[in-house]
C-alpha positions as CSV (number, residue, x, y, z in Angstrom):
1,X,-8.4,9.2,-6.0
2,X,-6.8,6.3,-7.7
3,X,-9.0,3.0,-7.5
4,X,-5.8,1.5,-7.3
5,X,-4.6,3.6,-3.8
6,X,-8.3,2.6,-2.4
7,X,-8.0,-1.1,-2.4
8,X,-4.2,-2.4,-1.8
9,X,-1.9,-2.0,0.4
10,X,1.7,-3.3,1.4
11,X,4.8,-3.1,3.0
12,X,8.3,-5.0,1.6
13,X,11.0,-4.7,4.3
14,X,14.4,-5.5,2.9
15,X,17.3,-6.0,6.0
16,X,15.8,-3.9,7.9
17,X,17.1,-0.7,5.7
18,X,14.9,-0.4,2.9
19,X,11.4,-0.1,2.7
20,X,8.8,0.2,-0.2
21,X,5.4,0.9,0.9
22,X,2.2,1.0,-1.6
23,X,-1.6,2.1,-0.5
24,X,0.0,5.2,1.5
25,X,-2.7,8.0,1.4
26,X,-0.9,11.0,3.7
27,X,2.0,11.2,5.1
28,X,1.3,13.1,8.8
29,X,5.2,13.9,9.9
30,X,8.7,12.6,9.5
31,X,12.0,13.0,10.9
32,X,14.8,11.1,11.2
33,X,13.5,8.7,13.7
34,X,10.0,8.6,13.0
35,X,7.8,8.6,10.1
36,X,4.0,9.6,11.3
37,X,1.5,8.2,8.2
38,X,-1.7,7.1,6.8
39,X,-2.4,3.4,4.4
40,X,-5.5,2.4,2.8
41,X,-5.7,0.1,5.6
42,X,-5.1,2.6,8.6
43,X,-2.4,4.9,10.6
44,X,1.5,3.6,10.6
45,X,4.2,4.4,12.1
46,X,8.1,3.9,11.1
47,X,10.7,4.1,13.8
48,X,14.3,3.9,13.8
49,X,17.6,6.0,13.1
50,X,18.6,7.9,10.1
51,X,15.4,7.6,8.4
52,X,14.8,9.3,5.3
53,X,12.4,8.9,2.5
54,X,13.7,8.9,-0.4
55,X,10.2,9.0,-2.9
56,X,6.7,9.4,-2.6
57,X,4.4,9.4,-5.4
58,X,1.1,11.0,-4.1
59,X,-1.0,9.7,-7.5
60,X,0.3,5.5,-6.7
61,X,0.7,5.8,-3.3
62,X,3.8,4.6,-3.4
63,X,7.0,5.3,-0.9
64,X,10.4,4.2,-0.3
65,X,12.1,4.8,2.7
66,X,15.3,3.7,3.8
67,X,17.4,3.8,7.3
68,X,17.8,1.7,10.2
69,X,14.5,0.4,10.5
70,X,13.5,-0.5,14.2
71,X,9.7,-1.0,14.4
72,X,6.8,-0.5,12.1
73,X,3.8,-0.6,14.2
74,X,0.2,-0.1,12.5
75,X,-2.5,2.1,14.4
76,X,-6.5,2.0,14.2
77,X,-7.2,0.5,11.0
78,X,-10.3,2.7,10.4
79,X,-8.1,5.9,10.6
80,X,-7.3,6.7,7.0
81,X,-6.0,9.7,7.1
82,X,-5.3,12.5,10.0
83,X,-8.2,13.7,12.1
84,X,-9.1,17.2,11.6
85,X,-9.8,19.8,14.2
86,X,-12.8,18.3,16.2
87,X,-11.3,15.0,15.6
88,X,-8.2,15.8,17.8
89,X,-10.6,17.3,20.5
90,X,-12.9,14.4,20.9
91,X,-10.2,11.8,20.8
């Protein structure tokens, strides 16, 4: 994994429509209301209408989405990525 993806992340919100995201790690699910995902520095969640994403490099991390952009609401910041099957059951 890129050094570069381990140690940074941010998140540049431009009116509300466009967003560019670095330090993303996995992307859990997406729709257009919701974007489910995981950042160097924990879970995150995208909510609004006609969300779509329009790139995501998996070797920079990086994403752009763009939509109405509602909320963007960060989760535990020690979850970097989804849990797996025993993760789910003890949580």
């Amino acid at each position: 994994m890129n050094d570069q993806l381990n140690a940074h992340h941010s998140a540049i919100l431009q009116d509300r429509a466009s967003l560019e995201l670095s330090g993303v790690t996995d992307v859990d699910s997406f729709d257009e209301n919701e974007i489910s995902l995981y950042t160097t520095l924990g879970e995150m969640v995208i909510r609004g209408k006609a969300l779509h994403v329009n790139a995501m490099n998996v070797d920079t991390g990086d994403m752009t989405v763009d939509g109405d952009i509602r909320s963007i609401v960060y989760g535990d910041k020690e979850r970097k990525k989804k849990p797996g099957f025993w993760g789910k059951v003890t949580r």
